[in-house]
ROBAVO-846818 format. One record per residue (C-alpha): residue number from 1; residue in three letters; x, y, z. Coordinates in steps of 0.05 Angstrom, whole numbers. Example, Ala and Ser with C-alpha at 12.3 -4.5 7.8 and 13.67 -1.06 7.14 Angstrom:
2
- tilo, tike, X, Y, Z
- 1, ala, 246, -90, 156 .
- 2, ser, 273, -21, 143 .
This chain:
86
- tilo, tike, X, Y, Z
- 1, unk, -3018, -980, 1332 .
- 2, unk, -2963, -1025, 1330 .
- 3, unk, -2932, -1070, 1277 .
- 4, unk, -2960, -1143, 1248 .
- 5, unk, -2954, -1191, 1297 .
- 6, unk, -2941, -1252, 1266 .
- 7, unk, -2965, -1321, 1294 .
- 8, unk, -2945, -1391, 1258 .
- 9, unk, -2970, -1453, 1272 .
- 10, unk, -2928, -1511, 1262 .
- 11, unk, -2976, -1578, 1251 .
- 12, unk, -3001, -1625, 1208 .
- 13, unk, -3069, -1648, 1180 .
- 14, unk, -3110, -1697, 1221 .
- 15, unk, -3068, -1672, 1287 .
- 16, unk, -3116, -1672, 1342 .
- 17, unk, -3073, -1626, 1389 .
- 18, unk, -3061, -1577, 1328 .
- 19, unk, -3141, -1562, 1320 .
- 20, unk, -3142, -1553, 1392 .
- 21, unk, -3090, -1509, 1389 .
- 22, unk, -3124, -1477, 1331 .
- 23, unk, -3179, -1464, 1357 .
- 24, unk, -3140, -1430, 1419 .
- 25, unk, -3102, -1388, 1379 .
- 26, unk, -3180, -1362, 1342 .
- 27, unk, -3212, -1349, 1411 .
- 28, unk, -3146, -1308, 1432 .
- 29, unk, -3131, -1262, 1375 .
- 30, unk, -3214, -1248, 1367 .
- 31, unk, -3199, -1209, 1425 .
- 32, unk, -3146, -1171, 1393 .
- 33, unk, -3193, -1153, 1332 .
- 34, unk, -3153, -1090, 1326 .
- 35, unk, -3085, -1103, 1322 .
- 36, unk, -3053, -1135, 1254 .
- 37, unk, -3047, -1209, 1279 .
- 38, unk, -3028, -1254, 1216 .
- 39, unk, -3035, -1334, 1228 .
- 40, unk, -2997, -1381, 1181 .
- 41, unk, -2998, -1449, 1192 .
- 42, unk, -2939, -1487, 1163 .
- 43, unk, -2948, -1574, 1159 .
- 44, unk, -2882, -1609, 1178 .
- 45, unk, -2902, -1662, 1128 .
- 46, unk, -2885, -1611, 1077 .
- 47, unk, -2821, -1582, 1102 .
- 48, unk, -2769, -1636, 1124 .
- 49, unk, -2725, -1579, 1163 .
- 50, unk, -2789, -1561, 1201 .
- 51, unk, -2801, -1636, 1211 .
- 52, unk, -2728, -1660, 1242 .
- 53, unk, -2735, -1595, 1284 .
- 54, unk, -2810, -1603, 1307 .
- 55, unk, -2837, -1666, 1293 .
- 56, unk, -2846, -1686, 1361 .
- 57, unk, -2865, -1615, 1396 .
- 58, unk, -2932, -1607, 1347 .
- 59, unk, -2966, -1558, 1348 .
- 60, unk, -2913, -1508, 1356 .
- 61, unk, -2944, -1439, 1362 .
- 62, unk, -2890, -1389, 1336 .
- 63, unk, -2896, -1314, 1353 .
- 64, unk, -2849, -1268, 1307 .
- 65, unk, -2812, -1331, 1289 .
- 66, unk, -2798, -1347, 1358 .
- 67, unk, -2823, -1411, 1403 .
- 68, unk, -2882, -1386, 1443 .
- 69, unk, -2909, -1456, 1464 .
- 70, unk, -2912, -1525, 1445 .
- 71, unk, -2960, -1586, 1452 .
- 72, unk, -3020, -1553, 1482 .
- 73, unk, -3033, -1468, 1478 .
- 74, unk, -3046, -1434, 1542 .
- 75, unk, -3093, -1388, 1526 .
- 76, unk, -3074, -1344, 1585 .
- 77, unk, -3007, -1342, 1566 .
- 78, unk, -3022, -1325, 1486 .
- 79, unk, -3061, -1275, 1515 .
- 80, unk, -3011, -1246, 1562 .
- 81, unk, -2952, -1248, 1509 .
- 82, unk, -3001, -1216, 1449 .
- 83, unk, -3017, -1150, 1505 .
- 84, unk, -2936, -1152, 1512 .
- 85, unk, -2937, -1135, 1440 .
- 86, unk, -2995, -1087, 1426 .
């Protein structure tokens, strides 16, 4: 099996795109049931670095600590990029 995969999702509360990219993210990894997918969801209202670098771009769906996506989640391409890793 291979390591934790870690997704973070960069939002804040009442964020219409971020519960749609929520809810992406869910449907995606349930496919992955296996493999040791963590989700974190950090708010930019609570971290001013994260909001100067992101405010603009939310959601920002981060895998590993790296930009995946921004705005709206392809599931097709979190899908693709979570087999890349498994």
């Amino acid at each position: 099996m291979s390591s934790e995969i870690r997704l973070t999702i960069i939002g804040k509360p009442g964020c219409h795109l971020c519960d749609d990219a929520e809810a992406v993210i869910n449907e995606v990894t349930s496919e992955f049931a296996s493999a040791n997918i963590t989700l974190e969801h950090k708010n930019v209202l609570e971290d001013e670095k994260l909001f100067k670098k992101y405010s603009e771009e939310i959601p920002v769906l981060l895998i590993n600590g790296k930009v995946h996506n921004y705005w709206r989640i392809d599931p097709v391409r979190l899908r693709e990029a979570l087999s890349k890793l498994i």
